[in-house]
N, C-alpha and C positions, 0 to 999 in steps of 0.2 A: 375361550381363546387360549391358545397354549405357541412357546415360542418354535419357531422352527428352522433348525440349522438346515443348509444346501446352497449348492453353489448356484450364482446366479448368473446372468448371459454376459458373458468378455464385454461387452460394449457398456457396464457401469462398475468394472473392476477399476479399483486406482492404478491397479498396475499387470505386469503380465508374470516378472520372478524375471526376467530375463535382463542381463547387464551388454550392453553392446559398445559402438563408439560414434561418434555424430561427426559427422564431416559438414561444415558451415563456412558460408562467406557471407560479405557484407560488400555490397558497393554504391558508392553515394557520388552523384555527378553533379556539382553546381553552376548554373550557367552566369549566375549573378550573385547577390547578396540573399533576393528573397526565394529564386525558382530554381530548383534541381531534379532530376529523378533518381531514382533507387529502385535498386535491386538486394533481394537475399535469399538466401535458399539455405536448407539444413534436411538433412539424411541420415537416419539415424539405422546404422549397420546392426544388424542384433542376431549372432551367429547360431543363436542356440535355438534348436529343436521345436522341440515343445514342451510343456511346463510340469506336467505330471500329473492335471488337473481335467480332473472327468468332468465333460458337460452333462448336467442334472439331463436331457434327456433321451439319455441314452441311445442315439440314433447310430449305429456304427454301418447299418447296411450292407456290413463283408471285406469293407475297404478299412484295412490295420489304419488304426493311429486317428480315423476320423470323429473319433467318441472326445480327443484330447483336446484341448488349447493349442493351439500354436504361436509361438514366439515371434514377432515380424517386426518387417523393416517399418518405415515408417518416411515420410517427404512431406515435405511444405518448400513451395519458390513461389515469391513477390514481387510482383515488376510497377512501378509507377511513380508521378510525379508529386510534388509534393510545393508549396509556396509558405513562405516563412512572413510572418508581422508581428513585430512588439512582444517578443516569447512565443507566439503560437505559429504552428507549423498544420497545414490543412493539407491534406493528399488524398489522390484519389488511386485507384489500382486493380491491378486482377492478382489473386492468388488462388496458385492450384496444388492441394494437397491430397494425400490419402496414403495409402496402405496397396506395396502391390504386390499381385498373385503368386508370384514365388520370390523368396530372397535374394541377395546379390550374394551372400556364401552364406554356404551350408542347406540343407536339409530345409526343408517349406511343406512336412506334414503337419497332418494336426489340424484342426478347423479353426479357418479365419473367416471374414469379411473381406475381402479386396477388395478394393474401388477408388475412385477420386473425385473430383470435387471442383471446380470450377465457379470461383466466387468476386464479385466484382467489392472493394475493400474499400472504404471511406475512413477516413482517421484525422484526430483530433489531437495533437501534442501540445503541450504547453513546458516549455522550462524557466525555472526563476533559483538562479543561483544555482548551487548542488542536487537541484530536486526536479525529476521530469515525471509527469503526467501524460498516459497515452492512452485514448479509446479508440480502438476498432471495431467497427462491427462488419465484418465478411457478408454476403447476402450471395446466397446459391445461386447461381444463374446455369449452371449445367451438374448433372450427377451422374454416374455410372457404375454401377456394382459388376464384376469383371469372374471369371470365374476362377475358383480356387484350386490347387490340385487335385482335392477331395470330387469336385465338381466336374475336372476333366476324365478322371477315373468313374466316374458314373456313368458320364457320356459314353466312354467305351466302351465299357460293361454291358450298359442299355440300348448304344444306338442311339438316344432319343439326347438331345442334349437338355443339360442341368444346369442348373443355376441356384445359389441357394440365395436368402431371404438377405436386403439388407433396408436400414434405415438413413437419411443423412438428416442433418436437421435446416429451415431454412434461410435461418441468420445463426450467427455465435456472437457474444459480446465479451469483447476481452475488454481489459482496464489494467492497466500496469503502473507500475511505481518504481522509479529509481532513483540510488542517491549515489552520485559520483564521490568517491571519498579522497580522490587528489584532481588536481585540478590542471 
């Protein structure tokens, strides 16, 4: 056994190297004390290129810039209702996120994954005093992987249309923790 440095596939890197700017709202409607719905959405702007990092394999096909990483936008929006008892909050919802095929500014070389995601959202909140507890768990109910510029440049090339490879997975479980520090 011996160790082995190489870069491995964008989809288990913690990050991309890329700094953008997130554009986000929050909107909460209450009809009463215990039943309201909500909405949120966030968009995460990320102008830059691509990162300077060769995919381990090597696939460049003739098309500049396809061998690289690319930098990308990024979307998550949330829509649904939610019912409030004795600190706990129970909601049900759809969220649909993903990654799309070219940016909103700048340049969208470089190999991505595009696609989105369509997931129906169950959530569990709890608060007592300064401290809130949240589990969601999202469950796939639609997926679509989209083609990437790399992907339409193929298509022209070959005539035959491309599409490359992607993964989604079919629940996520988030768990979150906050502590309000003024009240």
């Amino acid at each position: 056994d011996s160790l082995v440095y190489k870069v491995v596939d964008q989809s288990i890197q913690l990050g991309d190297g890329g700094l953008g700017l997130i554009l986000e709202y929050d909107f909460l409607y209450n009809f009463n004390h215990s039943f309201g719905l909500y909405s949120s959405g966030l968009y995460l702007f990320n102008p830059m290129n691509t990162n300077g990092i060769l995919r381990s394999d090597n696939l460049t096909n003739g098309i500049p810039n396809s061998n690289e990483f690319s930098v990308v936008d990024q979307f998550v929006f949330r829509l649904g209702a939610r019912y409030s008892v004795k600190g706990f909050q129970f909601a049900a919802g759809v969220r649909y996120e993903g990654i799309p095929s070219e940016d909103a500014f700048g340049k969208s070389e470089g190999f991505r994954r595009p696609g989105y995601i369509v997931s129906l959202e169950p959530s569990v909140l709890y608060t007592t005093g300064k401290h809130t507890f949240v589990v969601n768990v999202p469950i796939a109910l639609y997926r679509n992987r989209v083609q990437n510029t790399k992907d339409k440049e193929r298509t022209e090339i070959t005539g035959t249309y491309q599409i490359g490879d992607a993964a989604f997975a079919d629940w996520l479980l988030s768990v979150t923790y906050t502590y309000r520090l003024a009240r």
